[in-house]
VOGU-3710 file (C-alpha; in Angstrom, 3 decimals, decimal comma):
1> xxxxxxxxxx> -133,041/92,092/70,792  -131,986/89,651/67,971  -135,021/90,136/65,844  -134,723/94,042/66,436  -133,154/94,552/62,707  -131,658/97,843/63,855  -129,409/95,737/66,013  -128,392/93,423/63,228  -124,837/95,704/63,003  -123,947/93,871/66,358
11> xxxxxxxxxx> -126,180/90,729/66,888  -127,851/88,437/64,766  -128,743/85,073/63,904  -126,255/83,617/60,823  -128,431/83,046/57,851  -129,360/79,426/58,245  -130,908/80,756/61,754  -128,412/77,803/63,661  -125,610/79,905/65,142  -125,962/83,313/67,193
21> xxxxxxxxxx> -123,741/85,977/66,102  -122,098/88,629/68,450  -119,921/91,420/67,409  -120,389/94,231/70,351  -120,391/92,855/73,903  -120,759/96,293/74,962  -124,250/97,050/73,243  -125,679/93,631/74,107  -124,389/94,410/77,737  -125,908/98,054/77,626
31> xxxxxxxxxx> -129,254/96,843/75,986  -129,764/93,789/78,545  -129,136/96,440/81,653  -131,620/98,489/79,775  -134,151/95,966/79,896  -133,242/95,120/83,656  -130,698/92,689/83,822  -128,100/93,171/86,357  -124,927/92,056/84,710  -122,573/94,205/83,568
41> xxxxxxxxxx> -119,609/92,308/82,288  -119,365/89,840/79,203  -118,329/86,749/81,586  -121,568/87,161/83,103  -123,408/87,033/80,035  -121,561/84,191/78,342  -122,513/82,198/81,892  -126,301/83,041/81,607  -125,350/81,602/77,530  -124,063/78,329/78,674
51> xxxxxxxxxx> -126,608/77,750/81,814  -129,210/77,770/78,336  -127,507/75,528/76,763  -125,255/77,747/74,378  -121,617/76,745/73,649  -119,083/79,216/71,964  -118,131/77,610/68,683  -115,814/80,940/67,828  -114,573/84,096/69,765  -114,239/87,200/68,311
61> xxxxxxxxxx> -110,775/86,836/69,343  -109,821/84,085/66,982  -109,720/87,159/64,700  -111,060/85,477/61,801  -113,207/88,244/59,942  -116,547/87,819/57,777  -116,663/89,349/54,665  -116,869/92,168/55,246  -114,018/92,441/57,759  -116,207/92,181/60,564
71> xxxxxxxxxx> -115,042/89,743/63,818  -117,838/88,530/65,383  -118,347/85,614/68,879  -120,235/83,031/67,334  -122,621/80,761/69,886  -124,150/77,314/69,010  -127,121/75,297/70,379  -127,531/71,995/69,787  -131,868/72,478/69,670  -131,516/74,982/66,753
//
């Protein structure tokens, strides 16, 4: 999913490739149920996240915008 680039508009990697960068819940959610995962709400996700290892470092709701206005959830893993 992350190295799709046509998803890039809503997940990504940040450009030193440490951080993973989410900006729609809803497509990630729609794309993993696509591929067969059974979730279908963002707690869910963020669990399966943390069980890996992932901690949130900033959520979209801290409303602090890239440059380009753009609020994205940004997860950090200690290995990358």
């Amino acid at each position: 999913i992350v190295s799709n680039e046509e998803n890039w508009a809503w997940i990504k990697w940040n450009e030193a490739g440490d951080k993973l960068l989410i900006r729609s819940w809803d497509f990630l959610i729609n794309t993993l149920i696509d591929l067969g995962f059974g979730a279908t709400e963002r707690t869910s996700v963020m669990k399966n996240f943390y069980s890996y290892g992932f901690r949130l470092e900033s959520d979209s709701r801290s409303r602090v915008p890239d440059e380009n206005g753009f609020e994205w959830c940004i997860l950090k893993h200690d290995l990358f």
